[in-house]
Steps between C-alpha positions, in 0.01 A plus 500: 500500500810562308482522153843482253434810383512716830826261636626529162469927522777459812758272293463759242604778713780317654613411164456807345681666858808276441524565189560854534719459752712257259468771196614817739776281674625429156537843415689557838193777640431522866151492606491858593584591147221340406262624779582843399396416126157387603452799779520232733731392804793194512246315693249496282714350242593246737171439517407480150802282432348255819176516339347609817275793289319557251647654163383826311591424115678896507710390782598170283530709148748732703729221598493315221649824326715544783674138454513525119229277409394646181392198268116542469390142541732468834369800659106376413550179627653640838210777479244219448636301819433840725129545379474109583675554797257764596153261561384440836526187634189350717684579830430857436132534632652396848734804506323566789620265714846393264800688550692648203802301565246191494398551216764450263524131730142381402581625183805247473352224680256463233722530223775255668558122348710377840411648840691401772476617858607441840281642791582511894198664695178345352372335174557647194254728323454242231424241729262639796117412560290832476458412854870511612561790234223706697681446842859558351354848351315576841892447674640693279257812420391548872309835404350420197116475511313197379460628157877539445542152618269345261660707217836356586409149530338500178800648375634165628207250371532669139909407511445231549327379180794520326621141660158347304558685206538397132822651502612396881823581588757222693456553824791377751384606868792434798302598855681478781346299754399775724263597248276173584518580854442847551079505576401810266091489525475232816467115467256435241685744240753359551393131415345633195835680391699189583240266307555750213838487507493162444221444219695827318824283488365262315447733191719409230665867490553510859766346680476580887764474765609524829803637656485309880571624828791174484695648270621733722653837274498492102540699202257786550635649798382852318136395520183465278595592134300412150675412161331549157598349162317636180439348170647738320883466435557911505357523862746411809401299817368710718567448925239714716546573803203628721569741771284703725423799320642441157654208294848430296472356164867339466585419063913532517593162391731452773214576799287241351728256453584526851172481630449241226746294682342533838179359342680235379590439849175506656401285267746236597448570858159494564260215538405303185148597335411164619651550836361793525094347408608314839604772723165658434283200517652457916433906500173444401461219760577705785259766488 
């Protein structure tokens, strides 16, 4: 299970990424000035600055001098953030089976206050039955033996603590109503990820909806995205977007507050929670 400290490590490296990035915009220096003060490439400092890797306290002493920070107790504190920064966070003995560019999503999802996500193709991670998990992983690793499979669904189980946690986040699911249709795992799966469905949305931090065939076309005509709010006030909404091979991690204030506006939208749109208790109950009815 997630602990604070290992989700707190990735808010630390965000924070600590952004603010380098807000100390060497400052002083008007491009990012391959600073990669070649560090022996390093632009894109690694892109990546520092996205928190996306891990920080060597040389690398951070050599910027810091770079951007003029030269008051002791500034440069400790930012020095202090990178060693903090630096511990590994539970998801780490699954590297196995976790992409990189994964990663830095558990990572977040565990340290989030607000999550809120819309999904198209099946039930979100969060939300699935280790038996529907197992047949969604099956689908989409075709070649992976039973052992990877396992791995990867208790990847999946162990996320999932984090909605029954001390320190739970809000969680504000939109599915679109494919999602309770499409049979990942065969019948009876699928009547014990429906009946979850339901007994999860009672949960005080969960609010569950659906977006109905009825509606016809709405907001997210991009498809599934995720939105993350943080309790601390130095760390931006984050928007994630999941692709095949890789992900986007979206912080400009103007991207989220577009997306932010779709959600908004989809929130509007889509079936009440209550409405939506009833759409699954005839679901469930019907196999």
């Amino acid at each position: 299970m997630a602990t604070s400290e290992s989700s707190g490590s990735v808010v630390r490296r965000i924070l600590l990424g952004s603010q380098l990035r807000r100390l060497r915009e400052s002083r008007g220096i491009t990012r391959e000035a600073a990669g070649y003060s560090i022996r390093a490439s632009e894109s690694k400092i892109s990546r520092m600055e996205l928190g996306r890797v891990s920080f060597k306290a040389r690398d951070v002493e050599d910027l810091l001098t770079l951007y003029g920070v030269t008051d002791g107790s500034e440069r400790e504190a930012l020095l202090g953030l990178a060693r903090e920064a630096n511990v590994a966070g539970w998801w780490h003995s699954y590297g196995d089976v976790l992409p990189g560019w994964f990663q830095t999503y558990v990572g977040l999802e565990g340290a989030a206050s607000d999550i809120s996500i819309y999904e198209v193709q099946f039930v979100h991670g969060l939300l699935q039955t280790e038996g529907y998990a197992h047949a969604v992983v099956v689908r989409g690793q075709p070649n992976a033996d039973e052992a990877e499979i396992e791995r990867r669904v208790s990847l999946r189980m162990e996320r999932q603590k984090l909605l029954f946690s001390e320190r739970a986040p809000r969680f504000h699911a939109v599915l679109d109503e494919a999602a309770l249709h499409r049979p990942y795992g065969g019948e009876t799966v699928m009547r014990n990820q429906l009946q979850h469905l339901a007994d999860i949305s009672e949960q005080p931090n969960v609010t569950l909806q659906v977006m109905p065939f009825a509606h016809g076309g709405h907001a997210a005509e991009s498809g599934a995205f995720t939105m993350l709010r943080f309790p601390e006030s130095d760390l931006s909404d984050v928007v994630y977007l999941e692709q095949l091979t890789s992900a986007l991690y979206l912080d400009k204030a103007e991207e989220v507050a577009q997306y932010g506006r779709v959600m908004d939208r989809l929130h509007e749109d889509s079936l009440s929670p209550e409405k939506t208790r009833d759409l699954i109950a005839r679901r469930l009815q019907l196999l």
